[in-house]
N, C-alpha and C positions, 0 to 999 in steps of 0.2 A: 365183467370182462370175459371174453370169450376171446382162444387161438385159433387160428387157421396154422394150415398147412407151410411149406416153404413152395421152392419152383418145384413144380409136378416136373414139368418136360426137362427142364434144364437140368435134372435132376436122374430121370429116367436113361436121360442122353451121356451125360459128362461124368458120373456116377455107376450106374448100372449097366451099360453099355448098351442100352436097348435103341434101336433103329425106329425111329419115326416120324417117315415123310409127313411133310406137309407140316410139320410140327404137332403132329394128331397122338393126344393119347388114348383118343374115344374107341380104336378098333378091336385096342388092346381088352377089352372087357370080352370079345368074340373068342379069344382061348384062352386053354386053361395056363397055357406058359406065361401068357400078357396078364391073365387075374393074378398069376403068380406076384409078378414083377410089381403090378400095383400094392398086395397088398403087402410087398418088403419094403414099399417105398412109404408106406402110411404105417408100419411097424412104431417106428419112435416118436412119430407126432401126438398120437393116441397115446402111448404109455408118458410122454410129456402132460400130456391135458389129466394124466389120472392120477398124475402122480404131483401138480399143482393142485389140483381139487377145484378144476375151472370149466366153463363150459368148451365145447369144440366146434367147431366149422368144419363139416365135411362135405368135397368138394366133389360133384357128380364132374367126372374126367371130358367134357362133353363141350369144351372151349372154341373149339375147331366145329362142329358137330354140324356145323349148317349147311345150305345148299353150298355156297362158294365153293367152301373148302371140300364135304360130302363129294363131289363133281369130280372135282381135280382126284380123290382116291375112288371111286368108283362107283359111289353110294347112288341110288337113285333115293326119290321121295321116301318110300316105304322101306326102305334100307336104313334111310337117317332115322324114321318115327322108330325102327324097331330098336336101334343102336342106342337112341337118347334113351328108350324105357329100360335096355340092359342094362345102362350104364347108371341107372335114377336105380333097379333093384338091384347091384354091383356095391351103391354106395351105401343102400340099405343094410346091406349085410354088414359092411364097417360099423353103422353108427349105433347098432342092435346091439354091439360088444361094451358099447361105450353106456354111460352113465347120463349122461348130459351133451346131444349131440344134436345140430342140427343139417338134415339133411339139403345141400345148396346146389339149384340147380344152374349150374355154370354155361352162360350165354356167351359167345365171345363177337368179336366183330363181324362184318361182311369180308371188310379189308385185313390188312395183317398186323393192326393191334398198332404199329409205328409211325403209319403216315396215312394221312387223310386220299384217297386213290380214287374212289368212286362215293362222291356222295350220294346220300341218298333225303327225301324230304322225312319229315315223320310219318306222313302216310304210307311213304314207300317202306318208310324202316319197320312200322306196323305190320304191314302185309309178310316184307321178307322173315322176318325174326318170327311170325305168328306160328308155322307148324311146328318149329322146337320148343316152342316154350306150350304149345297144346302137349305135346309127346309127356314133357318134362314133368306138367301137370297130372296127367294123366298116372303117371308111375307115380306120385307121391310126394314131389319135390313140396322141401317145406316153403322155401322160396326160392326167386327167380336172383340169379346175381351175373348181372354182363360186365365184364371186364374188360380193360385194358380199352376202353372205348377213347376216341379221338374228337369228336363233335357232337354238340348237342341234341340235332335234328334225330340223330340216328339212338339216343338216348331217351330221347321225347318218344321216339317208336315204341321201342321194346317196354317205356314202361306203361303203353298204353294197352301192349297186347299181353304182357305181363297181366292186367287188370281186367282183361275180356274173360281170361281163365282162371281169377281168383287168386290170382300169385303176389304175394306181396314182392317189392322190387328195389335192391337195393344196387342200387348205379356207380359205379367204380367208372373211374375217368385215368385216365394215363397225361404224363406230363412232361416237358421239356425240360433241360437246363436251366431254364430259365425261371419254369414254373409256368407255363403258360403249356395249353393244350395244344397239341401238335398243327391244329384249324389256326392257330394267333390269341385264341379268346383267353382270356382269364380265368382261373378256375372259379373263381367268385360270379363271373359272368356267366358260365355254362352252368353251375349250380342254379343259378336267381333262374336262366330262361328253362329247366326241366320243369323245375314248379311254376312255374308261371304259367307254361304250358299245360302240365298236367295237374293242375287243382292243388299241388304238395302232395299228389299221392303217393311218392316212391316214399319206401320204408326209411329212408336214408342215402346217404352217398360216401363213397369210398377213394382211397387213391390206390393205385397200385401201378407194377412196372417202372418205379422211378426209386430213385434216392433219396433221402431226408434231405439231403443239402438243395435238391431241385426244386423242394418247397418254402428255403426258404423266405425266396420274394414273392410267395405266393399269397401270405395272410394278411387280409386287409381287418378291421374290425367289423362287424353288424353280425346280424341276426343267422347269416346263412352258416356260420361255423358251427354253428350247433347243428346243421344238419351233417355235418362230418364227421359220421360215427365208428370211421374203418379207414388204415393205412396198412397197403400189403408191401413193400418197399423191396426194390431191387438191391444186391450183396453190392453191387458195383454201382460206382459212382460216373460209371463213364455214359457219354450220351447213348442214346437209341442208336446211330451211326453207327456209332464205333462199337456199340455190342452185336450188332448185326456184322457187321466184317470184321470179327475177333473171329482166330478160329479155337482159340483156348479157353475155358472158361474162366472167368474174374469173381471168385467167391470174396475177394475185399476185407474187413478186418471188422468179425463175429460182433464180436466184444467193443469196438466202437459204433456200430449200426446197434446195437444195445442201447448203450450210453443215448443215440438222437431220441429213441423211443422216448424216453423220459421228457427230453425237451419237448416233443410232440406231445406229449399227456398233459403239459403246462400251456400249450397252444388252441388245443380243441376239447374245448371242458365237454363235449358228448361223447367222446372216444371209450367205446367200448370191443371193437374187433381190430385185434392186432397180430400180424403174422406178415409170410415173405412172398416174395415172386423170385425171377428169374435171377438164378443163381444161389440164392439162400438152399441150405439143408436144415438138419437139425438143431445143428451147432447154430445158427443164428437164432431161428425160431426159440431157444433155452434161451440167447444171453436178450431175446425181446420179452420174453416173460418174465426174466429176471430184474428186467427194468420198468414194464409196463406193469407187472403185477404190484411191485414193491409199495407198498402203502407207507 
């Protein structure tokens, strides 16, 4: 079993006080005030993981990092390739402290991670996603990990250009109230057409940005839950909406999002990456190991 981190941004923001348009933490690796803030922000996750005696998921800050989002703060092409390698030798320097760490290089949407805006085909999501994940390559990432994704097409992309560069690819999907991916599909549906699509070549699939309770009409039985090897789970329980027009943060109760972990290690017999998103700190991240580790 290996931890990940809790919410980077949500974290930076509502916590640390740190200002970052666009929801970007990738610029913050360009000064020494921003490496500062990152690395008080990964202080206790890393003395967490060394102090269970477990492996770590360390997250290149690089979520935002593409042309979309790059665009909207100023970056051009050669801005982003040089920002993704900062931030790929930024997280090198984290995971050199550590024992057992591996280096993740974090893809995030085209769109804003909540709602489906601009689809794209696999082709297209190929070509878009390909120069960050060359960049990402390139610096050292051990794998390629996109997050908080909304439809499969755009999932079938990244993990093809993922595999142009040698990246293994593990596909995190984001989910509704309901349990169903923000496109209508099923998370069983979107899992079965990435492999289908690409041979089963993703290393795995993941959920994240959501609640325990948002999955639980999600599990059907067959073969695709064992490719469900990672749950990053939002503190709060409220929909994608209503966390977007909060203007206060909803950290929700530690020690019961604890407690789901457990039922989720009885749901997904491949589960080996367990940590938070948006809203979680430390304090969660402890009481998910304290459940997820518990043998």
């Amino acid at each position: 079993m290996r931890l990940t981190d809790g919410g980077l941004e949500t974290s930076l923001i509502f916590r640390q006080g740190v200002d970052l348009p666009e929801f970007a933490a990738f610029p913050l690796v360009a000064t020494t005030s921003g490496r500062r803030e990152l690395r008080r922000y990964w202080a206790p996750y890393l003395a967490l993981a060394q102090e269970r005696g477990v492996g770590f998921v360390v997250d290149t800050p690089t979520w935002r990092a593409n042309a979309e989002w790059g665009t909207r703060l100023g970056y051009d092409a050669d801005a982003l390739r040089a920002v993704n390698i900062a931030a790929t030798q930024f997280t090198r320097s984290l995971a050199d402290e550590f024992d057992d760490a591996v280096v993740n290089g974090v893809v995030g949407p085209r769109g804003d991670g909540y709602v489906v805006a601009e689809r794209m085909s696999p082709d297209e999501a190929q070509r878009y996603h390909a120069p960050q994940l060359a960049a990402l390559a390139e610096a050292g990432v051990e794998q390629a990990n996109p997050l908080t994704l909304t439809y499969p097409d755009e999932a079938i992309g990244i993990v093809r250009a993922a595999a142009a560069v040698g990246l293994p690819c593990l596909v995190a999907f984001t989910v509704e109230t309901d349990g169903r991916l923000p496109d209508g599909q099923s998370l069983r549906a979107a899992v079965e057409a990435v492999d289908e699509a690409t041979d089963g070549v993703a290393a795995g699939f993941m959920v994240n940005c959501a609640h325990p309770t948002h999955l639980e009409s999600a599990w059907s039985d067959g073969p695709w839950l064992r490719r469900l090897i990672g749950v990053r789970a939002n503190a709060s329980s409220m929909s994608h909406e209503e966390l977007d027009a909060a203007d206060e943060l909803d950290d929700g109760d530690p020690l019961d999002l604890g407690r789901r972990y457990r039922q989720l290690r009885r749901v997904l017999p491949a589960l080996q990456i367990v940590g938070g998103c948006c809203g979680t700190d430390e304090r969660h991240v402890r009481a998910i190991a304290d459940a997820a580790l518990d043998d």
